[in-house]
PDB file of N, CA, C, O and CB in Angstrom:
ATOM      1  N   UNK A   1      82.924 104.757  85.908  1.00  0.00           N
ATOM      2  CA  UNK A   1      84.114 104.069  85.450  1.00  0.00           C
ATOM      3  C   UNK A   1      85.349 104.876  85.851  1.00  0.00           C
ATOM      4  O   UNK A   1      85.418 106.094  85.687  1.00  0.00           O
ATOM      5  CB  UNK A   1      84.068 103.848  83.917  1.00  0.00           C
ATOM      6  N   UNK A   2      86.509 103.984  86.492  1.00  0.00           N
ATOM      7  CA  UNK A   2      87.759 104.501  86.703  1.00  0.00           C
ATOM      8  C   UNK A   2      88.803 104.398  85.355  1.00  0.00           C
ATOM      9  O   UNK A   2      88.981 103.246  84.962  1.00  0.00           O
ATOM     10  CB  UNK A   2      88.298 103.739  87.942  1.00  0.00           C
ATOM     11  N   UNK A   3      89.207 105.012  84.927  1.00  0.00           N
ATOM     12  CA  UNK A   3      90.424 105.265  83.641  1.00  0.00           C
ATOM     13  C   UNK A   3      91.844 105.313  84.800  1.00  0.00           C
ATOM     14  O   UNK A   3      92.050 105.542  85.992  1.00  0.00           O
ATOM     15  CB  UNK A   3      90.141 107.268  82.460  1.00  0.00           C
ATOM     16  N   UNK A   4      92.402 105.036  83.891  1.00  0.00           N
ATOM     17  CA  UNK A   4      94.315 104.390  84.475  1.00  0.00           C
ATOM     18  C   UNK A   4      94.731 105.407  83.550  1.00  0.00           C
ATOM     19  O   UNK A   4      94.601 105.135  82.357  1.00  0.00           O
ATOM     20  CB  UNK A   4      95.175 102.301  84.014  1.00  0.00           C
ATOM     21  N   UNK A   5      95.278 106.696  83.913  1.00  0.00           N
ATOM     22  CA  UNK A   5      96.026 107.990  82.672  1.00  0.00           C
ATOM     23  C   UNK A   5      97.168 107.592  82.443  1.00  0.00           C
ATOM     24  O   UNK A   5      98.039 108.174  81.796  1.00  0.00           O
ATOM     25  CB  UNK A   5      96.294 109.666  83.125  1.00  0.00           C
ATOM     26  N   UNK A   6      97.225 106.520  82.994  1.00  0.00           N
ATOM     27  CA  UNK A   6      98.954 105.468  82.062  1.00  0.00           C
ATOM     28  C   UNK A   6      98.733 104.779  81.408  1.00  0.00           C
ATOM     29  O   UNK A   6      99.536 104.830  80.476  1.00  0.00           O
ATOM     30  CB  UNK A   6     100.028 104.464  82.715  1.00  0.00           C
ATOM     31  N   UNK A   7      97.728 103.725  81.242  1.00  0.00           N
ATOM     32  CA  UNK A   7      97.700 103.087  80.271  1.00  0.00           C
ATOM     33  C   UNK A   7      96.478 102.432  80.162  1.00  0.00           C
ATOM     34  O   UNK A   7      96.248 101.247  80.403  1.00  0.00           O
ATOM     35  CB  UNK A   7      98.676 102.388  80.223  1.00  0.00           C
ATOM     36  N   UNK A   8      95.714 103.292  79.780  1.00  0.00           N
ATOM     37  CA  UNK A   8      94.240 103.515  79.472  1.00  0.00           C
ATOM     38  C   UNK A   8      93.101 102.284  80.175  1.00  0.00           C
ATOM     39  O   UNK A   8      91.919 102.180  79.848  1.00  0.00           O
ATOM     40  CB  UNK A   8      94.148 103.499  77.712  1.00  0.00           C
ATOM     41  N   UNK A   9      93.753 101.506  81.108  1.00  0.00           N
ATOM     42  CA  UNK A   9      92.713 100.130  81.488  1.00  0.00           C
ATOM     43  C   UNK A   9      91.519 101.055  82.065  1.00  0.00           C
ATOM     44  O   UNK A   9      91.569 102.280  82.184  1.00  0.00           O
ATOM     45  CB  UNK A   9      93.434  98.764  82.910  1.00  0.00           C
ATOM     46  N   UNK A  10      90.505 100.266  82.378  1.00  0.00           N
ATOM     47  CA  UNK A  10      89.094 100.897  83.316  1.00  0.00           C
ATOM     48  C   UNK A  10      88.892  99.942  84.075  1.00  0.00           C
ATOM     49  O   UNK A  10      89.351  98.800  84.031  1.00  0.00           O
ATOM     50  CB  UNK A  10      87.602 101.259  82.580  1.00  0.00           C
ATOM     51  N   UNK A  11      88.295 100.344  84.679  1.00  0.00           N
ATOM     52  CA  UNK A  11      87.850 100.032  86.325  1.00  0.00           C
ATOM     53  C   UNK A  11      86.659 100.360  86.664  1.00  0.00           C
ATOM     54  O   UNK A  11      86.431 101.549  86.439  1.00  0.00           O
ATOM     55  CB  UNK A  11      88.616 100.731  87.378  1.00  0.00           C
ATOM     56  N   UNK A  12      85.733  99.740  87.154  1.00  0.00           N
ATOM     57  CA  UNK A  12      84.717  99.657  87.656  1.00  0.00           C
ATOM     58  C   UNK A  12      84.883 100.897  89.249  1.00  0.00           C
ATOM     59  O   UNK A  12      84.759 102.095  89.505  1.00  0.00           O
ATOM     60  CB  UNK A  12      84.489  97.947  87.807  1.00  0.00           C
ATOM     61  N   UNK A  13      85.164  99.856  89.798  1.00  0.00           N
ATOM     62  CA  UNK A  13      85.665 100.011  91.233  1.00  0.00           C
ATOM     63  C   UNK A  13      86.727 101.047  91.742  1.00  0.00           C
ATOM     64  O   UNK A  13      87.760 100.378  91.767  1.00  0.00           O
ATOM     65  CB  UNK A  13      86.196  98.799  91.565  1.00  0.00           C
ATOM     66  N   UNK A  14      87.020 102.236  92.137  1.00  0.00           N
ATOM     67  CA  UNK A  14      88.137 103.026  92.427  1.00  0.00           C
ATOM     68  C   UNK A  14      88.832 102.286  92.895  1.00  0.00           C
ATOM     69  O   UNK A  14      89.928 102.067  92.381  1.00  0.00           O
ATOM     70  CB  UNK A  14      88.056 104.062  93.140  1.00  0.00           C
ATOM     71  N   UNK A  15      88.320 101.493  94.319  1.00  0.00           N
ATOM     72  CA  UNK A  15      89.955 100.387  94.712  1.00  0.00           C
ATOM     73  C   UNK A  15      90.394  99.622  93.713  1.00  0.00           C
ATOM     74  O   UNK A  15      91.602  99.390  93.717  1.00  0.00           O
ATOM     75  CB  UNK A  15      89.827  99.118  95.922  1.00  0.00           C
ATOM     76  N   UNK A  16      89.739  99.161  92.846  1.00  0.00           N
ATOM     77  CA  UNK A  16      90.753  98.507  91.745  1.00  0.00           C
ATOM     78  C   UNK A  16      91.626  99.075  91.033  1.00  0.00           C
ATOM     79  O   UNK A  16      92.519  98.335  90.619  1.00  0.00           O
ATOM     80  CB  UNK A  16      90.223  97.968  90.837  1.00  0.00           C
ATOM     81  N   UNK A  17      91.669 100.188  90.740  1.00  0.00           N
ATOM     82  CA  UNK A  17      92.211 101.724  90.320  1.00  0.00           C
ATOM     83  C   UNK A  17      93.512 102.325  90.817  1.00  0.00           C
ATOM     84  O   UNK A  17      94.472 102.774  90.190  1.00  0.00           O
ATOM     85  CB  UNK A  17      91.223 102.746  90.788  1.00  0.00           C
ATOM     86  N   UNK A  18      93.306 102.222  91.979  1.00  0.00           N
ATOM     87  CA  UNK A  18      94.273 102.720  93.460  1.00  0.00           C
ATOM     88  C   UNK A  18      94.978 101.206  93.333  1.00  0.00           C
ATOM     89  O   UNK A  18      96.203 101.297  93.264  1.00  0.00           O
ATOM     90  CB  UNK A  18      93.170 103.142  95.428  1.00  0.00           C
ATOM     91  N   UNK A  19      94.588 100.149  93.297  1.00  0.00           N
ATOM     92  CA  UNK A  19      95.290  98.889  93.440  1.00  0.00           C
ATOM     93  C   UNK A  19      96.387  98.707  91.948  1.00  0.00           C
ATOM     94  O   UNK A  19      97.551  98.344  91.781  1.00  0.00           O
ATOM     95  CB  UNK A  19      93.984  97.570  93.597  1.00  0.00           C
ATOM     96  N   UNK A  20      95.482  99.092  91.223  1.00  0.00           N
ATOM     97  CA  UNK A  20      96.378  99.385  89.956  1.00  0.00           C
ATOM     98  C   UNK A  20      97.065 100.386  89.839  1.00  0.00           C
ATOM     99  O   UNK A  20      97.765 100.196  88.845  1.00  0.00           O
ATOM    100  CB  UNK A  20      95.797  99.455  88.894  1.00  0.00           C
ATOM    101  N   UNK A  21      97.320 101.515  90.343  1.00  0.00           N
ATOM    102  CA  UNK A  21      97.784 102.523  90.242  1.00  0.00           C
ATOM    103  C   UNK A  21      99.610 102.118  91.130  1.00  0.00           C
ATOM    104  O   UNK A  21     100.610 102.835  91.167  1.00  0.00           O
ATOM    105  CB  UNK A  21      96.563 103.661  90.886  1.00  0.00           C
ATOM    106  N   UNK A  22      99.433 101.028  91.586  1.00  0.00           N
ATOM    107  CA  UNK A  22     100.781 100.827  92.502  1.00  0.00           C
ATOM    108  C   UNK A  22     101.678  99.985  91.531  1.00  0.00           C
ATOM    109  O   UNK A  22     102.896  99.837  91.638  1.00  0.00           O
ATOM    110  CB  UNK A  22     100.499  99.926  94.103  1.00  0.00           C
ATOM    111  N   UNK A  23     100.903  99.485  90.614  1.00  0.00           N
ATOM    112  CA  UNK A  23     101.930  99.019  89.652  1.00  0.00           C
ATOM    113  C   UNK A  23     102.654 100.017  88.192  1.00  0.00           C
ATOM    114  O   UNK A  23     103.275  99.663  87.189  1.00  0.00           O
ATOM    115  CB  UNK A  23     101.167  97.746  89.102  1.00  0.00           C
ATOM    116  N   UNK A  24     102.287 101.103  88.605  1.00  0.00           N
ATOM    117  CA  UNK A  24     103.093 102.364  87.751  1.00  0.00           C
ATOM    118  C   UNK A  24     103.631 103.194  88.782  1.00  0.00           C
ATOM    119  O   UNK A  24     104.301 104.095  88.277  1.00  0.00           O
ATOM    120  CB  UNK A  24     102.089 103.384  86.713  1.00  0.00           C
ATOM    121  N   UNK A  25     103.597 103.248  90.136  1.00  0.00           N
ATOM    122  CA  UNK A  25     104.648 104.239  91.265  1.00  0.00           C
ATOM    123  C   UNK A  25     106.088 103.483  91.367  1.00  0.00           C
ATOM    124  O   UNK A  25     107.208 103.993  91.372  1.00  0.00           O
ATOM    125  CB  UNK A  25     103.910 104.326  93.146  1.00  0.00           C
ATOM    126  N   UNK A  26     105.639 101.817  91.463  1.00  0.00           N
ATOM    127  CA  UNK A  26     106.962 101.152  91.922  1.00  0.00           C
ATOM    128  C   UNK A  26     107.128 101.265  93.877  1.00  0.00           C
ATOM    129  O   UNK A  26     108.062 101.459  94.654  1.00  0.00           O
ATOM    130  CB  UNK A  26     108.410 102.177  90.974  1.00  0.00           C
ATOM    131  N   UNK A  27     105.626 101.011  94.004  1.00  0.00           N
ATOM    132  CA  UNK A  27     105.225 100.752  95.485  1.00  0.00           C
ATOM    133  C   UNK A  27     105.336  99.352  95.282  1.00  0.00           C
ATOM    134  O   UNK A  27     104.644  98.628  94.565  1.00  0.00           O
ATOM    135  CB  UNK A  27     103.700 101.314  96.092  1.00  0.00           C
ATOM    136  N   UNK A  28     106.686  98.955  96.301  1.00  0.00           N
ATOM    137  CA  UNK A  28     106.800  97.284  96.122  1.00  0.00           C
ATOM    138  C   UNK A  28     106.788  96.532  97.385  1.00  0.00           C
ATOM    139  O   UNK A  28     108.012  96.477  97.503  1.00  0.00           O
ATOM    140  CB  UNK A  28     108.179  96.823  95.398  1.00  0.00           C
ATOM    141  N   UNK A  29     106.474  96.090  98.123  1.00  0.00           N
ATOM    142  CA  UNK A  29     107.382  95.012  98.811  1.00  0.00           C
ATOM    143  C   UNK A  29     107.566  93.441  98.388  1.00  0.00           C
ATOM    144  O   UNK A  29     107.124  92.856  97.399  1.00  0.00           O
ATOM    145  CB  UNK A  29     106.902  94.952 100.148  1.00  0.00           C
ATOM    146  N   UNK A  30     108.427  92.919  99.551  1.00  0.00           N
ATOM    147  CA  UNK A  30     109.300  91.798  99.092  1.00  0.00           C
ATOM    148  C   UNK A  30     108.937  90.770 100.355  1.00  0.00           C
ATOM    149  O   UNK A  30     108.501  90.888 101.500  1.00  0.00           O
ATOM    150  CB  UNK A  30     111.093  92.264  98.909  1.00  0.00           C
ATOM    151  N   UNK A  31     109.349  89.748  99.522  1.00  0.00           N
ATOM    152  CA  UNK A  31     109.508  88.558 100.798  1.00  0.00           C
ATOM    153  C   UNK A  31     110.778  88.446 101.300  1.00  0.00           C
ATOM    154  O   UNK A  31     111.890  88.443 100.772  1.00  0.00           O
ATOM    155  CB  UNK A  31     109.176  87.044 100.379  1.00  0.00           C
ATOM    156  N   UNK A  32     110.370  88.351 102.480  1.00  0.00           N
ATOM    157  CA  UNK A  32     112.049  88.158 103.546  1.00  0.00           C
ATOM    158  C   UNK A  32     112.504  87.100 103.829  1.00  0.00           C
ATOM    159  O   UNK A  32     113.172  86.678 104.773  1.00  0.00           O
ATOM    160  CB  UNK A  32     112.132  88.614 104.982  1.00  0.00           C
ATOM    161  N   UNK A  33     112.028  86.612 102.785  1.00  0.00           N
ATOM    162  CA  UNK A  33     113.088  85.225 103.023  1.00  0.00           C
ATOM    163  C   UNK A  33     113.536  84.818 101.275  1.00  0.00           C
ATOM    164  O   UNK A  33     114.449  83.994 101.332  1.00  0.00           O
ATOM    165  CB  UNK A  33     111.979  83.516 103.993  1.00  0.00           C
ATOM    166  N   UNK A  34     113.287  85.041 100.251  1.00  0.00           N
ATOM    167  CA  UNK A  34     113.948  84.659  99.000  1.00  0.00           C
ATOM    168  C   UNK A  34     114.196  86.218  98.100  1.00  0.00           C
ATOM    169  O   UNK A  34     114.866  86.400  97.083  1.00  0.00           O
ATOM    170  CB  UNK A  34     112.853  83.433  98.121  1.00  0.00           C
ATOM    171  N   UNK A  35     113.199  87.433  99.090  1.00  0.00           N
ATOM    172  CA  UNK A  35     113.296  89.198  98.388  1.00  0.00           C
ATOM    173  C   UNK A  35     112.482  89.125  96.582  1.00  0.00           C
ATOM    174  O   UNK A  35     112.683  89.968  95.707  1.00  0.00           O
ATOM    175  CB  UNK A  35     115.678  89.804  98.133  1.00  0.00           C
ATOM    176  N   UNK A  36     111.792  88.173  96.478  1.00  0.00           N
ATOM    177  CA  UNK A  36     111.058  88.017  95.638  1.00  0.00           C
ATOM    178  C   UNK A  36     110.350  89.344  95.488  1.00  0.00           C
ATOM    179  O   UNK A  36     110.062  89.449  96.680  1.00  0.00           O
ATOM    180  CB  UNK A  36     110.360  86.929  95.873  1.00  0.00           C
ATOM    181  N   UNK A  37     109.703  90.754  94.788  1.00  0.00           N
ATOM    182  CA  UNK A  37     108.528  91.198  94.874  1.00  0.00           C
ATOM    183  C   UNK A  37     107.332  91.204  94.487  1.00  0.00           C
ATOM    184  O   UNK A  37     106.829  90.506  93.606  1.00  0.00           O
ATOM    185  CB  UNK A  37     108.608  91.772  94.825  1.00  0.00           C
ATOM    186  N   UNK A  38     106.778  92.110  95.233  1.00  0.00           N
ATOM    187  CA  UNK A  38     105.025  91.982  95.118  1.00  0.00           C
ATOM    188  C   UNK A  38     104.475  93.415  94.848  1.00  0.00           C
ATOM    189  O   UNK A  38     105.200  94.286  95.330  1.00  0.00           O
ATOM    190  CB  UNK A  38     104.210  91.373  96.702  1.00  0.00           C
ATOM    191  N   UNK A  39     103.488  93.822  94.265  1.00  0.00           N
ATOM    192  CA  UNK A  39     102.742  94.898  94.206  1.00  0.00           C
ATOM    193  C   UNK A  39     102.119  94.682  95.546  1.00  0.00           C
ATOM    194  O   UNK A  39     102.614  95.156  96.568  1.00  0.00           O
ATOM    195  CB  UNK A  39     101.823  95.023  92.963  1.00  0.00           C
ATOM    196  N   UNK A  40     100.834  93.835  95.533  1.00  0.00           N
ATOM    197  CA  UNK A  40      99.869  93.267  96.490  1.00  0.00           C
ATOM    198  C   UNK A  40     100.362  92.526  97.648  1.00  0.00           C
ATOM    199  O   UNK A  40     100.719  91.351  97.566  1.00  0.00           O
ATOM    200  CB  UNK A  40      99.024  92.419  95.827  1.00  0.00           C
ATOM    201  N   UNK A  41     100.388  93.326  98.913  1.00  0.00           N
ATOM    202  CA  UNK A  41     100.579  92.149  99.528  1.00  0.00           C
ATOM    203  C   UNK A  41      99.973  90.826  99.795  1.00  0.00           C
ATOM    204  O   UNK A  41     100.629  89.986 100.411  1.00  0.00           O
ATOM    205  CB  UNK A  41     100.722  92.443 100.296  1.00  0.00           C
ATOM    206  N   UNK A  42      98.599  90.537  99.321  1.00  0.00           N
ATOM    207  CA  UNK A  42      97.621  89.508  99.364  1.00  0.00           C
ATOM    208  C   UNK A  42      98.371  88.086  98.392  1.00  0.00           C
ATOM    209  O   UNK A  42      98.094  86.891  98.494  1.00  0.00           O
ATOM    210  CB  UNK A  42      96.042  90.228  98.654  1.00  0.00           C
ATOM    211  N   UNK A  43      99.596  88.903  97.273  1.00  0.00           N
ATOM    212  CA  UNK A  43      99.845  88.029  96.936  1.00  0.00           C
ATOM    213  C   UNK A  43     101.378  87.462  97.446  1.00  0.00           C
ATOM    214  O   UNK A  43     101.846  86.369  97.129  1.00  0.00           O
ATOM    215  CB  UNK A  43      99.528  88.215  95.770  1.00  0.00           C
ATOM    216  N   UNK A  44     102.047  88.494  98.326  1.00  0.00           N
ATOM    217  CA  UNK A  44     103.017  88.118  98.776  1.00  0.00           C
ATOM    218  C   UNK A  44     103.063  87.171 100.212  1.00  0.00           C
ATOM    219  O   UNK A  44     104.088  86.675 100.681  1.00  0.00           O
ATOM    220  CB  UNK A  44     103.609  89.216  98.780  1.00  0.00           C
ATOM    221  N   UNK A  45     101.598  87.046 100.818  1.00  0.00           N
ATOM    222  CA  UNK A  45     100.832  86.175 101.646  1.00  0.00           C
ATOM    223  C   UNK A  45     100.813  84.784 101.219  1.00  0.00           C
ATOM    224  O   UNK A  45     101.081  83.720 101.778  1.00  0.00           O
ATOM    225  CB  UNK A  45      99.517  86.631 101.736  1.00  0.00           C
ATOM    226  N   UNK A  46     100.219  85.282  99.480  1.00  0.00           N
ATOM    227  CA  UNK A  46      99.978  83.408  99.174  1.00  0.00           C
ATOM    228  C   UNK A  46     101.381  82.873  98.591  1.00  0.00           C
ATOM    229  O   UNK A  46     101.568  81.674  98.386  1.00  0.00           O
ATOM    230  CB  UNK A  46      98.542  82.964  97.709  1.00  0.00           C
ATOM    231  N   UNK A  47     102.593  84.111  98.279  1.00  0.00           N
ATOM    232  CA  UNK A  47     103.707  83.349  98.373  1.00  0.00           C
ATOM    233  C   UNK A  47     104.350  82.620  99.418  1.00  0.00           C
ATOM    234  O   UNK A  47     104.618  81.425  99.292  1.00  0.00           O
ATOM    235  CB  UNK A  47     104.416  83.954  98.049  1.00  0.00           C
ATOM    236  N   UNK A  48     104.611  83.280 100.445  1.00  0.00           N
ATOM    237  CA  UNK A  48     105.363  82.573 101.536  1.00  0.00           C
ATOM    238  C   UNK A  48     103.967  81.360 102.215  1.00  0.00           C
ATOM    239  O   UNK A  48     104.364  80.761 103.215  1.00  0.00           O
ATOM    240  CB  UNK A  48     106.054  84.014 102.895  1.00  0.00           C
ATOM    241  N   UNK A  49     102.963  81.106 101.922  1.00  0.00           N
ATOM    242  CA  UNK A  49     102.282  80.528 102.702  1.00  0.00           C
ATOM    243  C   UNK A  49     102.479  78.764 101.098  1.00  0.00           C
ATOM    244  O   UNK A  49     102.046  77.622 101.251  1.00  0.00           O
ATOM    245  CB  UNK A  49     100.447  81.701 103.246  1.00  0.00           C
ATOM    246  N   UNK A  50     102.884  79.058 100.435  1.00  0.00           N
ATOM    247  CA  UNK A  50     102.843  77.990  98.819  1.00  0.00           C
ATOM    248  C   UNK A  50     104.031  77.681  98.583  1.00  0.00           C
ATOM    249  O   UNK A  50     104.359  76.504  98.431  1.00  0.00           O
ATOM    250  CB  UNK A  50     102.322  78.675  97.283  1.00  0.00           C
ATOM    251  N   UNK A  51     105.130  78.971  98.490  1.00  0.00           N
ATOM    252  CA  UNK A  51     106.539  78.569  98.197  1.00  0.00           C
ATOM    253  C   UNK A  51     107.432  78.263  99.213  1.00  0.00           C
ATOM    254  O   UNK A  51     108.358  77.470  99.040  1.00  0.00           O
ATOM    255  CB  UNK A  51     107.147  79.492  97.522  1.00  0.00           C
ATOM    256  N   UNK A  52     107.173  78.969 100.507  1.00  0.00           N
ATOM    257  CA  UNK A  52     107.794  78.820 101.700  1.00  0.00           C
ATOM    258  C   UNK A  52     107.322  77.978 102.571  1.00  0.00           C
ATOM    259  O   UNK A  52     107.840  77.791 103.672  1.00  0.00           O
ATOM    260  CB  UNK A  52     107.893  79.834 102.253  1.00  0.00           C
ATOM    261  N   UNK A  53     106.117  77.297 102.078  1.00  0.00           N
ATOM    262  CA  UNK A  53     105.037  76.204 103.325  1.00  0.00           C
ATOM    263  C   UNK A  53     105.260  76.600 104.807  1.00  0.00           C
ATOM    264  O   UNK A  53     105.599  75.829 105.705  1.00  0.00           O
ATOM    265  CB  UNK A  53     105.534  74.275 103.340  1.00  0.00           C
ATOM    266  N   UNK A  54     105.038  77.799 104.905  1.00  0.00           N
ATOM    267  CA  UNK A  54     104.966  78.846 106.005  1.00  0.00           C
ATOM    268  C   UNK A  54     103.292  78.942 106.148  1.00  0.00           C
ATOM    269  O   UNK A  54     102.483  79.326 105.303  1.00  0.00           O
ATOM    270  CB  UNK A  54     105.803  80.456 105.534  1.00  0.00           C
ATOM    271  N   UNK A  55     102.942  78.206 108.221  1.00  0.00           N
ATOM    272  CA  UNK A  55     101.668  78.594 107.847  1.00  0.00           C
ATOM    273  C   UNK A  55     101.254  79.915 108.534  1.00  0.00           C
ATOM    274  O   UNK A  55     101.661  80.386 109.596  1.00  0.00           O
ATOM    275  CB  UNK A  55     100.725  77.501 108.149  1.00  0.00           C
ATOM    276  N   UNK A  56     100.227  80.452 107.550  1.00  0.00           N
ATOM    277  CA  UNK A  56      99.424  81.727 108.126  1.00  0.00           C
ATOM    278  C   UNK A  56      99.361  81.821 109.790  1.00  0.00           C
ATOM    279  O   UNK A  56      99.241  80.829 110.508  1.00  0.00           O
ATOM    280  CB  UNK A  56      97.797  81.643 107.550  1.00  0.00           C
ATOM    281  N   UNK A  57      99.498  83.672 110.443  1.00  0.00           N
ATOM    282  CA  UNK A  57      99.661  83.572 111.445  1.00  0.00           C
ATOM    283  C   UNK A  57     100.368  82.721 112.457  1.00  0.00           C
ATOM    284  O   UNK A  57      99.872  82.377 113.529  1.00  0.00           O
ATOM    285  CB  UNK A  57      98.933  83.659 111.506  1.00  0.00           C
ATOM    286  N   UNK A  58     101.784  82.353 111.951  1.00  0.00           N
ATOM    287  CA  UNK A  58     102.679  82.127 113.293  1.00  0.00           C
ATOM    288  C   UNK A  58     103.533  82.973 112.877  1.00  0.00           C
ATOM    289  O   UNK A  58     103.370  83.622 111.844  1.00  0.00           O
ATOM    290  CB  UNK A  58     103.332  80.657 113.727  1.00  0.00           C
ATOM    291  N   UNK A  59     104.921  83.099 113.914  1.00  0.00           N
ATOM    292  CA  UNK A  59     105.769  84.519 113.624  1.00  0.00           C
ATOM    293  C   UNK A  59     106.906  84.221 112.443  1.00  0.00           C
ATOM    294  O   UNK A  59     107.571  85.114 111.918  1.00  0.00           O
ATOM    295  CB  UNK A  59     106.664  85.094 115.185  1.00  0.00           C
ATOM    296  N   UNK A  60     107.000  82.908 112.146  1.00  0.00           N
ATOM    297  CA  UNK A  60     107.888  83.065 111.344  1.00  0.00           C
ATOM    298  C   UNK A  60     107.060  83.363 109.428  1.00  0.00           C
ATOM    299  O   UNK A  60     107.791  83.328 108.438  1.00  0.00           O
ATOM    300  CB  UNK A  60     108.875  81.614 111.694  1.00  0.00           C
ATOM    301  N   UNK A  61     106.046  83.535 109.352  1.00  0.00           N
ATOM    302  CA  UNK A  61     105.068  84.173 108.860  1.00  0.00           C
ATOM    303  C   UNK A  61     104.887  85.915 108.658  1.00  0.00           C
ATOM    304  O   UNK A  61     104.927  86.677 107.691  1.00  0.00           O
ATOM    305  CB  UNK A  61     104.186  83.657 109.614  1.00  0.00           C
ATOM    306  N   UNK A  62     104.697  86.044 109.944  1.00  0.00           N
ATOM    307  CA  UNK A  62     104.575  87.597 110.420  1.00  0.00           C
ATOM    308  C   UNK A  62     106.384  88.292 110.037  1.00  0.00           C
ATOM    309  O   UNK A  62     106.548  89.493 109.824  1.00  0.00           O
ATOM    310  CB  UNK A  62     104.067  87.628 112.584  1.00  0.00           C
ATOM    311  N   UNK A  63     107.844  87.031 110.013  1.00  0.00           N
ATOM    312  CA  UNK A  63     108.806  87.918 109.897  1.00  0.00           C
ATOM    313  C   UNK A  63     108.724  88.040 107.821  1.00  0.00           C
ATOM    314  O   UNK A  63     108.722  89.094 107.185  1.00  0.00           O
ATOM    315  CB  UNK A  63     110.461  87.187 110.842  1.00  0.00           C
ATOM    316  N   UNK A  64     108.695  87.324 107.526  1.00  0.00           N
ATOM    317  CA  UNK A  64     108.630  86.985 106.171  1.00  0.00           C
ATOM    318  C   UNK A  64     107.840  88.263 105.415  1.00  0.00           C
ATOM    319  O   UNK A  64     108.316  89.108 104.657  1.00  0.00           O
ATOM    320  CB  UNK A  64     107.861  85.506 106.014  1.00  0.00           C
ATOM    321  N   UNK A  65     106.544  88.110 105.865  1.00  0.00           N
ATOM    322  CA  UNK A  65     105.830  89.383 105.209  1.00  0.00           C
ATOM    323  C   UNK A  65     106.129  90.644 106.037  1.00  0.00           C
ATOM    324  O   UNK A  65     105.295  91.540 105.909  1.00  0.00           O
ATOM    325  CB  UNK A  65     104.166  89.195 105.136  1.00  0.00           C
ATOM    326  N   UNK A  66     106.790  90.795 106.564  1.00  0.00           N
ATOM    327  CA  UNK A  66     107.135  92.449 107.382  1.00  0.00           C
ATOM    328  C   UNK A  66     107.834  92.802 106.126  1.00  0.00           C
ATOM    329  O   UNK A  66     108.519  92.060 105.421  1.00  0.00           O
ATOM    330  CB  UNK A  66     108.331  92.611 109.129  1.00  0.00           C
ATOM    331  N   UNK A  67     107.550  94.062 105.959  1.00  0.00           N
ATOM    332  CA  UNK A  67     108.060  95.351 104.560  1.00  0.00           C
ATOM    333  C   UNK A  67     109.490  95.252 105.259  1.00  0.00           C
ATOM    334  O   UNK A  67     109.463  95.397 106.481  1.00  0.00           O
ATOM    335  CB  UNK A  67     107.133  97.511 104.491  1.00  0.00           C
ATOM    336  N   UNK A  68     110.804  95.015 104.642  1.00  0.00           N
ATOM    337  CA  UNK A  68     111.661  94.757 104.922  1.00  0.00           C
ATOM    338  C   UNK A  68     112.066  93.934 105.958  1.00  0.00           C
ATOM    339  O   UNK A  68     113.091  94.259 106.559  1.00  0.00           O
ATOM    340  CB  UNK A  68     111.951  95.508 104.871  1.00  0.00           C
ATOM    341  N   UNK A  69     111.603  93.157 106.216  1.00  0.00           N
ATOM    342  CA  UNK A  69     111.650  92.029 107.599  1.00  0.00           C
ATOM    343  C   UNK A  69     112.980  90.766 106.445  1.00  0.00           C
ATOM    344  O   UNK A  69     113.441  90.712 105.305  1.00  0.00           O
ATOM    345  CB  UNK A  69     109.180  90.969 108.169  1.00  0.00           C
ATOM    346  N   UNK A  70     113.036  90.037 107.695  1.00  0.00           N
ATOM    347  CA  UNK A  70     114.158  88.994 106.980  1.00  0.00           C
ATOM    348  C   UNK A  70     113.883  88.092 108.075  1.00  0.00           C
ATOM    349  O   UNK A  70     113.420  88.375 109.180  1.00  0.00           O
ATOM    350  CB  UNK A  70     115.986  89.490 106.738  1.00  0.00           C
ATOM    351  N   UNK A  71     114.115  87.344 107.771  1.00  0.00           N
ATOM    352  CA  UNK A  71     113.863  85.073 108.281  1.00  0.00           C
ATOM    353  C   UNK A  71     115.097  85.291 109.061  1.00  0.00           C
ATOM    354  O   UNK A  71     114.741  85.133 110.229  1.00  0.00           O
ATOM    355  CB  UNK A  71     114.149  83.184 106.548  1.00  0.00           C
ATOM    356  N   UNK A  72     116.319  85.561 109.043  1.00  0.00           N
ATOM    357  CA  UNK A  72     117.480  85.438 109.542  1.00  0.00           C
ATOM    358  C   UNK A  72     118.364  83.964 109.661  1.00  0.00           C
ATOM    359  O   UNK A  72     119.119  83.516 110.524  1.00  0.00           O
ATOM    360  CB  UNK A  72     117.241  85.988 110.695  1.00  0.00           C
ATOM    361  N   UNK A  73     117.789  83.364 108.119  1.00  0.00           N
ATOM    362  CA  UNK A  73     117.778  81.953 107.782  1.00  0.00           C
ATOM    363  C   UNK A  73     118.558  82.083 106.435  1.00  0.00           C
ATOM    364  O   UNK A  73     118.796  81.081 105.760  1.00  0.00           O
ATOM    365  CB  UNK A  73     116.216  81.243 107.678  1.00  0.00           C
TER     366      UNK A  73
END
């Protein structure tokens, strides 16, 4: 079992651990086109691909999720 020394959750899994551990550093990125943030980028993927009806893999996709990238829109 993984322990969180911030705020006592457990974890099975170390990557779940390390994945949780980014939501107490303030490791963020954002979407580049509304600067919304994300811990995960997996979920800043299913934002611009739901809120932005941006589809997966074309570039205006690839500018959106770039760690400081911007649409220029």
């Amino acid at each position: 079992m993984f322990n969180c020394v911030l705020c006592d959750k457990v974890y099975v899994h170390k990557r779940d651990l390390n994945r949780h551990d980014k939501t107490h550093n303030g490791s963020v990125i954002s979407c580049g086109i509304c600067f919304k943030t994300f811990v995960q980028r997996n979920n800043l993927n299913i934002h611009v691909q739901k809120c932005h009806k941006i589809a997966k893999d074309t570039p205006e996709f690839h500018s959106a999720i770039r760690i400081g990238g911007a649409m220029g829109i």
